[in-house]
Backbone as numpy.savetxt, mean C-alpha at the origin, in Angstrom:
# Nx Ny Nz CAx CAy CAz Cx Cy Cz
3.61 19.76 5.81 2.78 18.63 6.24 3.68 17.41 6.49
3.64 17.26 7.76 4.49 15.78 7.86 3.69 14.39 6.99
4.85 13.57 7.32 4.24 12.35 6.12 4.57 11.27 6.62
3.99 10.05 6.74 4.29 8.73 7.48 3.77 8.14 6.49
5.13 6.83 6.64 5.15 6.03 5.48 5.04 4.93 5.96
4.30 4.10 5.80 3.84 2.72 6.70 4.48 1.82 5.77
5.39 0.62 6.17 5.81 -0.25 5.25 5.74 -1.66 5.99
4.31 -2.63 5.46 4.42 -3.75 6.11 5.17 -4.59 5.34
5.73 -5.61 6.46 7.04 -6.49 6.24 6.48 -7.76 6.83
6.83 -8.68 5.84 6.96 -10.28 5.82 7.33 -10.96 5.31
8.63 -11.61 6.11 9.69 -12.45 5.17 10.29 -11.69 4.35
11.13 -10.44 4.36 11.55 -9.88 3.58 12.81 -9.48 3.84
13.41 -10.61 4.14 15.30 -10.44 4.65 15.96 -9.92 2.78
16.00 -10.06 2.20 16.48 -9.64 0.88 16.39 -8.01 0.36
15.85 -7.06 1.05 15.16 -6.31 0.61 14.96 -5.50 1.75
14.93 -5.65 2.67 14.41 -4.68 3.67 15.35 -3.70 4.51
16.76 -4.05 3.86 17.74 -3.13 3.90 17.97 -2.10 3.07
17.80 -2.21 1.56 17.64 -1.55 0.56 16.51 -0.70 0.47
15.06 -1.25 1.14 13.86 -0.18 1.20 13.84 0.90 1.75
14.73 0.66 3.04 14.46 1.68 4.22 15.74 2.62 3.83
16.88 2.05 3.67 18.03 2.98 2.98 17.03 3.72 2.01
16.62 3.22 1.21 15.51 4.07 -0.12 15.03 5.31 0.24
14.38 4.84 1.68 13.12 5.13 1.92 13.31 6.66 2.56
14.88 6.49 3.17 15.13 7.64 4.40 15.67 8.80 2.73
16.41 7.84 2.01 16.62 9.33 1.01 15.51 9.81 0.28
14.28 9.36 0.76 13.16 10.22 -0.28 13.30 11.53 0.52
13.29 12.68 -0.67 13.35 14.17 -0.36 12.21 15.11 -0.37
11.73 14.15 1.22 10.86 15.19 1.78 10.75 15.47 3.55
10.45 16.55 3.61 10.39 16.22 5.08 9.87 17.70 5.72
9.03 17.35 6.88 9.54 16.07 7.56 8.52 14.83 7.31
9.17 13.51 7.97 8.67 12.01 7.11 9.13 11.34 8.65
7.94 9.94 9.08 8.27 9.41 9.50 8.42 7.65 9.12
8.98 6.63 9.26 9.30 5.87 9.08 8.62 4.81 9.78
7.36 3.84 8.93 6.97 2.87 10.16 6.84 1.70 9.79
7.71 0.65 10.12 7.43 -0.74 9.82 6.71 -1.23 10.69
5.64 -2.71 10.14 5.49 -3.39 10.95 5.76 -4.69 10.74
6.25 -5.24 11.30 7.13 -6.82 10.89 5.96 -7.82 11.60
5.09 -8.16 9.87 4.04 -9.74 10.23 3.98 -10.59 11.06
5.28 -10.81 12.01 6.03 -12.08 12.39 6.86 -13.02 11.34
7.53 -12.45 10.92 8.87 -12.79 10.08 9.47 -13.82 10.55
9.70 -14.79 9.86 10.53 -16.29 10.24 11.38 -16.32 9.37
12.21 -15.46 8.40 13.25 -15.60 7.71 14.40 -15.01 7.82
14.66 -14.47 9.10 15.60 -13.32 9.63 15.44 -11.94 9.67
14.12 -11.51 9.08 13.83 -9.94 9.10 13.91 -9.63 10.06
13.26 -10.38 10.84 12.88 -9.79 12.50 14.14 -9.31 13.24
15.25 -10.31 13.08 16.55 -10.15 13.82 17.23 -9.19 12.62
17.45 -8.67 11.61 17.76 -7.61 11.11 17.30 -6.14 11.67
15.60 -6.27 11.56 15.56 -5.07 12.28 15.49 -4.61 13.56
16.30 -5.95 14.29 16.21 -5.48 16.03 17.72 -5.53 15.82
18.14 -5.10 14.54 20.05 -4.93 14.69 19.96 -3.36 14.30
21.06 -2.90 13.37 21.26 -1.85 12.60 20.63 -1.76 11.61
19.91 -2.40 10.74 18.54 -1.97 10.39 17.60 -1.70 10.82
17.31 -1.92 11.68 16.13 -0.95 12.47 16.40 0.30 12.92
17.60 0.70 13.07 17.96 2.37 12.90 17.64 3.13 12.02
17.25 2.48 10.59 16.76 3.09 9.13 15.46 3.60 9.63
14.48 2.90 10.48 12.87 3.28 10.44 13.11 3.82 11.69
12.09 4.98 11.88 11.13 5.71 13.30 11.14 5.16 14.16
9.81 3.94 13.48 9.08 3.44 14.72 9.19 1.54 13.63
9.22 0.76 14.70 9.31 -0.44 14.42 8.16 -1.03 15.31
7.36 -1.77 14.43 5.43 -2.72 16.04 6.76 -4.10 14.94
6.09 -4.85 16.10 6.25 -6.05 15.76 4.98 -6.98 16.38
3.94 -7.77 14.74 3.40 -8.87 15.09 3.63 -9.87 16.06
2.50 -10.36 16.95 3.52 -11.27 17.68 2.64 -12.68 17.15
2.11 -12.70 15.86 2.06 -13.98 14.61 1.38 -13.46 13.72
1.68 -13.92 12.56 1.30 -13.75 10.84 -0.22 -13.34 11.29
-0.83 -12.34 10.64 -1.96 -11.59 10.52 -2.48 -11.20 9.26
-1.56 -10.92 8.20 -1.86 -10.56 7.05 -1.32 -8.79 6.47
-0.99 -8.73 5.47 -0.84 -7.06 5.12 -2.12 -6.14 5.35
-3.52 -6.71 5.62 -4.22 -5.54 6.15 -3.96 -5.63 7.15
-3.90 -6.57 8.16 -4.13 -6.24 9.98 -2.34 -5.45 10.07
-1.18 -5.65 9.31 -0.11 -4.81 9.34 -0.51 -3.30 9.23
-0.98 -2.93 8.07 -1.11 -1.76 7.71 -2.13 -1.03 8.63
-2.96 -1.75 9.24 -4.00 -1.12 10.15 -3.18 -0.90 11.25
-2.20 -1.78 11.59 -1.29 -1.33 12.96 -0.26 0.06 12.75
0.08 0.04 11.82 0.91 1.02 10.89 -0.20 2.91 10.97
-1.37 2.14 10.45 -1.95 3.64 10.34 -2.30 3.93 11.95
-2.83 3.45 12.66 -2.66 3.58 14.75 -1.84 4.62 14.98
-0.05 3.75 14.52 0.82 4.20 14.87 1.48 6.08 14.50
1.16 5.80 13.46 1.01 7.22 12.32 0.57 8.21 13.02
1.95 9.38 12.83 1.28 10.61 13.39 1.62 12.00 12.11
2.05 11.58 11.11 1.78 12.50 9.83 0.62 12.94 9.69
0.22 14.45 9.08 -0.92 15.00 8.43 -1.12 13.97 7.01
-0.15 13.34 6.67 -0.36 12.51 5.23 0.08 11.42 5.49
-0.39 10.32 4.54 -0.06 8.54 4.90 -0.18 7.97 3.98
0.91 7.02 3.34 1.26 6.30 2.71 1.68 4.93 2.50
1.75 4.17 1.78 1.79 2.74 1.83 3.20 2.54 1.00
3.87 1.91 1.62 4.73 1.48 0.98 5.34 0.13 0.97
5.30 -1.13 0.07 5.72 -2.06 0.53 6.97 -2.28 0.86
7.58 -3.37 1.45 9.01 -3.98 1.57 9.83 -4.37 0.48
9.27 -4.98 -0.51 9.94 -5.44 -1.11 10.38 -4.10 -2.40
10.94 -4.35 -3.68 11.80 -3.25 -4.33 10.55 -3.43 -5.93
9.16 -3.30 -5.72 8.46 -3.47 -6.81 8.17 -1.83 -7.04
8.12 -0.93 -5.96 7.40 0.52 -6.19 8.82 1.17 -5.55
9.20 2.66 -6.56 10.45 3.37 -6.60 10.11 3.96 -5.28
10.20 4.14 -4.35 10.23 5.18 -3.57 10.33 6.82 -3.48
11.28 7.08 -4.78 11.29 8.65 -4.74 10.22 8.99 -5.88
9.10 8.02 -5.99 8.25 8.69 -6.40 7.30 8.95 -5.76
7.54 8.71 -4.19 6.01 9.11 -3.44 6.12 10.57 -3.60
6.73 11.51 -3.59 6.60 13.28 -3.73 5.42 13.31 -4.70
6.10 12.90 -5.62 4.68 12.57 -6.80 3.41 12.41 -6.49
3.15 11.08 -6.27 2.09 10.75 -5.43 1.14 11.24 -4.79
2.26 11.99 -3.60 1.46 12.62 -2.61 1.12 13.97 -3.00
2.01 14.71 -3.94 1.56 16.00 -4.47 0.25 16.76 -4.30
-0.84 15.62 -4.80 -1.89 16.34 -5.16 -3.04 16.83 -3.47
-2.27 15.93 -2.50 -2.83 16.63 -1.16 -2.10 17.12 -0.77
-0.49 17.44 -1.01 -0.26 18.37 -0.23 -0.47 19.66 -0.85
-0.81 19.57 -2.31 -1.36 21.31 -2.97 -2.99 21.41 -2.28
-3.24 20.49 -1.77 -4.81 20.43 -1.10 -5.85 20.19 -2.00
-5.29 19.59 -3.09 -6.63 19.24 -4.32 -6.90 17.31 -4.28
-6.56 16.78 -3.53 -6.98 15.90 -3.12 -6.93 15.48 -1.55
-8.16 14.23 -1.35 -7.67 13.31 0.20 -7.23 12.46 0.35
-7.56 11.74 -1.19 -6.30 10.06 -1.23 -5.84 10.31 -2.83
-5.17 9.72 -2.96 -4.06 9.30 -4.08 -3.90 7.96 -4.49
-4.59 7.34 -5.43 -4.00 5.97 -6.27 -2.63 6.48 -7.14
-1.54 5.63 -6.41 -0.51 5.08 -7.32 -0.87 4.61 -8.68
-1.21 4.62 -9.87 -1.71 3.92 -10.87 -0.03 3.18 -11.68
-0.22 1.99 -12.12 0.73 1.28 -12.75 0.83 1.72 -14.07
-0.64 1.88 -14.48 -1.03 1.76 -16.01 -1.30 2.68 -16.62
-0.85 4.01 -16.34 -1.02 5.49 -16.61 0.36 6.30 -16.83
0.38 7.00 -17.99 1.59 7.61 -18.05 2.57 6.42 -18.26
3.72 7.08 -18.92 4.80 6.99 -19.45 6.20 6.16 -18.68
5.92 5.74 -17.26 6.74 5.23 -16.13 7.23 3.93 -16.77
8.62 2.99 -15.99 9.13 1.79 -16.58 7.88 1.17 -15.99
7.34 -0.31 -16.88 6.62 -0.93 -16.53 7.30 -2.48 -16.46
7.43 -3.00 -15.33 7.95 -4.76 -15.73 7.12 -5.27 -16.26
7.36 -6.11 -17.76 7.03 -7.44 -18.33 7.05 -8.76 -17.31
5.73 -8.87 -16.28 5.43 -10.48 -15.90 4.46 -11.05 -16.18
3.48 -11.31 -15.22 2.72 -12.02 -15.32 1.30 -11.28 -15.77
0.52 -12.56 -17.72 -0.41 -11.71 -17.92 -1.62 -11.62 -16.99
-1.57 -13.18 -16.74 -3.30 -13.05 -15.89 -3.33 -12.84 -15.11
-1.84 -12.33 -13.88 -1.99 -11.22 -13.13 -2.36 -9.70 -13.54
-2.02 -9.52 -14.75 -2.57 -8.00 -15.04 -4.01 -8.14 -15.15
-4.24 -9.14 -16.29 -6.10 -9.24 -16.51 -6.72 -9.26 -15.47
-6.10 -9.99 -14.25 -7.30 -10.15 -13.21 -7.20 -8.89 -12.22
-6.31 -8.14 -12.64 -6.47 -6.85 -11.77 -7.03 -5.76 -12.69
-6.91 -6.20 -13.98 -8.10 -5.14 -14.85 -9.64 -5.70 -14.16
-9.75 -6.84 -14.14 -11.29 -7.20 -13.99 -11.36 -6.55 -12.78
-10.77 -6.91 -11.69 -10.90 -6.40 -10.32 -11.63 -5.35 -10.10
-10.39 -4.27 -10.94 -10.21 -2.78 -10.82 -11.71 -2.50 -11.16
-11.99 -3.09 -12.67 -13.37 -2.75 -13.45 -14.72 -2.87 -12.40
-14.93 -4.06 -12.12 -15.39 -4.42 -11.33 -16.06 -3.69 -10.21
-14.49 -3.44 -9.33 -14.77 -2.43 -8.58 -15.28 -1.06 -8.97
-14.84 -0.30 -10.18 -15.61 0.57 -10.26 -17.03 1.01 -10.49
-17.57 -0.51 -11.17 -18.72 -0.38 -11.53 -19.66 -0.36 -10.39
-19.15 -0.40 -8.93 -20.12 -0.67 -7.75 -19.84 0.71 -7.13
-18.48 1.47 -7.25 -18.32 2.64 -6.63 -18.56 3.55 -7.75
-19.08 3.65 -8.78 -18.98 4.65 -9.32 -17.68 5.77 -9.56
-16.21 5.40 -9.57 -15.10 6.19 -9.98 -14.43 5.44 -10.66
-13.97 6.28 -11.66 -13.22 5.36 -12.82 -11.29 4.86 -12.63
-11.03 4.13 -11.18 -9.63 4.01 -11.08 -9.15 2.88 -12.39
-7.91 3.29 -12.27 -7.03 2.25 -13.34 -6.44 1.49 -12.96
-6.29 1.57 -11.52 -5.52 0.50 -10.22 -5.97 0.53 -9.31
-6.76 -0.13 -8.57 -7.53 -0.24 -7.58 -6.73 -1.21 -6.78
-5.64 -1.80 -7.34 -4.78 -3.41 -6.55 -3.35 -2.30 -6.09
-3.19 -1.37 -6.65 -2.10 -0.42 -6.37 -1.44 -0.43 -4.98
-0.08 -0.54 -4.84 0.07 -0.50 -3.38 0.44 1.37 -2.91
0.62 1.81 -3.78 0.65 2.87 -3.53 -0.75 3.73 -3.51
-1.26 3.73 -2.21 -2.48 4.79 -1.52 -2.02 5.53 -0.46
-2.21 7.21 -1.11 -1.42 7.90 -0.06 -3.20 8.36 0.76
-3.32 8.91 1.92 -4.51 9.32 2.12 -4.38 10.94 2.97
-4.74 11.63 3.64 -4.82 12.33 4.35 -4.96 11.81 5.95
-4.12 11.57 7.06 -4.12 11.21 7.83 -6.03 10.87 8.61
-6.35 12.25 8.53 -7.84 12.17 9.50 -8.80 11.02 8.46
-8.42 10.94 7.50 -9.16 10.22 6.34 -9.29 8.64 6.82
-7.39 8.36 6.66 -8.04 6.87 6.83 -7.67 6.18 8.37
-7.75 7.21 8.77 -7.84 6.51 10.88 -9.56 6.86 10.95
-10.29 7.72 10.43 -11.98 6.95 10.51 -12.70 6.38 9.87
-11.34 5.48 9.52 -12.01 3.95 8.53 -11.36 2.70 9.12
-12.88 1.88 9.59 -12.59 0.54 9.89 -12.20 -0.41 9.16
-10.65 -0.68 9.05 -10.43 -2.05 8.38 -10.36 -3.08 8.89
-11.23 -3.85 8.10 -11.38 -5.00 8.71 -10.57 -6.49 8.24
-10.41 -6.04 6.94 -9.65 -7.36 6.42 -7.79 -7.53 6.47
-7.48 -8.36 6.59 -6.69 -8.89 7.64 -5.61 -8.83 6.35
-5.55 -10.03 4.76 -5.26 -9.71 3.76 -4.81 -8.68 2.66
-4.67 -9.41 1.66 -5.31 -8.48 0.52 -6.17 -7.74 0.16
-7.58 -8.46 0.77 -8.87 -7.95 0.86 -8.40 -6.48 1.12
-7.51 -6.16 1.88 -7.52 -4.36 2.36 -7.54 -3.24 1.04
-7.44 -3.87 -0.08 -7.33 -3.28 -1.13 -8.98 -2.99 -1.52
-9.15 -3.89 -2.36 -10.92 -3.40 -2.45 -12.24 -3.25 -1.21
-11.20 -3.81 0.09 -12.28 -2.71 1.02 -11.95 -1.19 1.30
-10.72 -0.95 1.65 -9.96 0.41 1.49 -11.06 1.45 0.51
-11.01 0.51 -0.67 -11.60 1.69 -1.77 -13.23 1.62 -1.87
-13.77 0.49 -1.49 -15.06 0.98 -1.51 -15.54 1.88 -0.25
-14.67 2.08 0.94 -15.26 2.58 1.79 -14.76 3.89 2.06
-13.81 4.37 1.03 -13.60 5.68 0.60 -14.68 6.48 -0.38
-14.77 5.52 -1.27 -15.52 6.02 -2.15 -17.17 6.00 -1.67
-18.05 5.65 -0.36 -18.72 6.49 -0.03 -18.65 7.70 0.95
-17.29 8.10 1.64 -17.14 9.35 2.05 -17.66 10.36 0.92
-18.56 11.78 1.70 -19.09 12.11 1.43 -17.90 13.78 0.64
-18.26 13.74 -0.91 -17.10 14.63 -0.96 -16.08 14.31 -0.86
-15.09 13.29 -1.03 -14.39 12.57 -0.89 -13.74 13.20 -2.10
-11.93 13.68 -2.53 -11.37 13.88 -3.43 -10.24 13.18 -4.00
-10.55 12.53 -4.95 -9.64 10.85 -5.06 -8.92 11.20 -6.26
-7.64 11.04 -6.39 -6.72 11.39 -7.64 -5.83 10.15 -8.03
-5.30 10.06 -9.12 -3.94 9.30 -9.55 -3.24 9.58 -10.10
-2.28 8.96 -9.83 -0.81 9.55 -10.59 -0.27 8.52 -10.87
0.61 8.67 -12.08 1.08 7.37 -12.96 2.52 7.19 -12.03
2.61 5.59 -11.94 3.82 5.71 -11.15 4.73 4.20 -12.00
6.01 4.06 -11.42 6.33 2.99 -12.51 6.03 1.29 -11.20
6.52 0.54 -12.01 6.48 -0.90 -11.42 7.46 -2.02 -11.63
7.94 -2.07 -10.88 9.65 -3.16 -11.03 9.14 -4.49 -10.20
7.90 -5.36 -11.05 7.33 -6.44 -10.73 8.22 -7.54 -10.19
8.45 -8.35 -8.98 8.52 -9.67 -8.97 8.23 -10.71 -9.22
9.03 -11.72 -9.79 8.55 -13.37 -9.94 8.25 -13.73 -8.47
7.44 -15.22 -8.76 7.69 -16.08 -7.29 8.36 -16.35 -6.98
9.56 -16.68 -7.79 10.99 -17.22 -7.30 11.85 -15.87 -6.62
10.81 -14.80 -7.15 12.26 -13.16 -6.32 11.06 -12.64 -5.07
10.02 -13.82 -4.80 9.47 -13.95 -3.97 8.04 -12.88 -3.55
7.38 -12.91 -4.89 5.99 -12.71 -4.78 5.10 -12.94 -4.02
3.90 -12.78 -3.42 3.28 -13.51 -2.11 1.90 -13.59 -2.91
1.02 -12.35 -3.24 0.13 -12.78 -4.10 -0.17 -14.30 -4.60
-1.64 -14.88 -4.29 -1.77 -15.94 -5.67 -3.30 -15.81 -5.85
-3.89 -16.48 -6.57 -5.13 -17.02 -7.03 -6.34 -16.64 -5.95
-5.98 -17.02 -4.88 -6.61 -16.91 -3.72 -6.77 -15.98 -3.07
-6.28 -14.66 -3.43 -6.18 -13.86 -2.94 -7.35 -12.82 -3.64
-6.95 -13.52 -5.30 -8.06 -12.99 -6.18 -9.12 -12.78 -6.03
-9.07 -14.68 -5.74 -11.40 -14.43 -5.03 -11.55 -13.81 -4.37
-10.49 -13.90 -3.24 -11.34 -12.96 -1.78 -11.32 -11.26 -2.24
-10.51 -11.10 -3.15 -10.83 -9.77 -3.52 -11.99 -9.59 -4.08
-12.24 -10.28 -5.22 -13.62 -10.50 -5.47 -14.81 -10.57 -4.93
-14.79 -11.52 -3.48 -15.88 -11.49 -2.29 -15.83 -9.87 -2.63
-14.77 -9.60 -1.65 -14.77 -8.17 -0.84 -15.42 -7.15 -1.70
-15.09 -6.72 -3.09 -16.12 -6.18 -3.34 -16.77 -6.10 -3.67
-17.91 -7.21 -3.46 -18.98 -7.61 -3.41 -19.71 -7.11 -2.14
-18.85 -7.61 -1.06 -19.08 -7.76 0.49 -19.09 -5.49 1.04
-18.42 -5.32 0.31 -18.34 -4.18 1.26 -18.80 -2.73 0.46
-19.24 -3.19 -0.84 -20.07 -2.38 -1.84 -21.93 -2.70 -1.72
-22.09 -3.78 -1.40 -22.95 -4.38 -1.95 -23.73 -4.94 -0.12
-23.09 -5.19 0.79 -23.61 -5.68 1.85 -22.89 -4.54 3.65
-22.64 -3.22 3.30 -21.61 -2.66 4.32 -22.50 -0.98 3.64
């Protein structure tokens, strides 16, 4: 089963040499490689129209800031793997643990895959608490409207089955892509949703976090908005 790994990028000159080097030694294949660069104003852009952009497949480039859902929605378009994955830019999720990950569809006992932070035995970074609490509430939250019991619902690691999530409309542009992603999986009918414990090598704001506060609520709207009114 081929595998495409979507990795949206913004502002991520520090890091986006080291991902894709990462990314090409994960040992599987075959794998394709797809960035999409937000509209980058910190030199990413001109990195990967150099010799870093030889690391990835396929390179879209934003032509202005849109957000990590409207990236990742350009990313899954582009995608021509039987399997699909999320992977960010920056160095918070290991890369050679997507095999892991994706395991449980390519034995065919699942259609998506939560990355979980908080499961199993993996390194976990010591940062920020009321970033964890508010992604327990989130997570909780969210389950109590979908009925499945995830442990990370904010996870950037969601692998899916290609046909899965190209006949799903995303609409949110953000963060939001997280708790709409999952409520609108979780009414596919028969739908087989798994997790696997994976580790987390958290960033500060200063090693350039993007997340804040605001991102929270609208997660909050959203699943409200797409459980509750969709």
């Amino acid at each position: 089963m081929k595998l495409s790994i979507i990795i949206p990028c913004y502002n991520e000159k520090k890091t986006i040499q080291s991902i894709l080097e990462t990314v090409r030694k994960v040992p599987y294949k075959p794998k394709e490689i797809i960035v999409v660069d937000d509209f980058s104003k910190d030199g990413t852009r001109d990195l990967l129209k150099g010799k870093v952009g030889k690391l990835a497949d396929k390179i879209v480039y934003h032509e202005y800031n849109q957000g990590k859902g409207a990236a990742l929605r350009t990313g899954f378009q582009a995608a021509t793997g039987d399997i699909v994955i999320v992977q960010d830019a920056d160095l918070e999720y290991d890369p050679f643990e997507i095999p892991g990950v994706i395991d449980p569809i390519v034995k065919n006992k699942a259609d998506v895959v939560f990355g979980s932070r908080f499961m199993g035995g993996r390194p976990h970074r010591v940062v920020y608490y009321w970033h964890s609490l508010g992604n327990l509430f989130l997570t909780t939250l969210s389950n109590m409207f979908t009925n499945i019991n995830l442990t990370d619902m904010e996870t950037c690691y969601k692998a899916f089955r290609s046909e899965v999530i190209k006949s799903i409309d995303i609409e949110e542009k953000r963060f939001g892509f997280e708790p709409e992603i999952t409520a609108k999986i979780s009414k596919i009918k028969d739908i087989r949703i798994y997790e696997v414990g994976i580790s987390y090598y958290g960033r500060t704001y200063a090693e350039g976090k993007k997340i804040g506060w605001r991102d929270g609520f609208r997660a909050l709207w959203c699943i409200l908005k797409y459980n509750l009114f969709r």
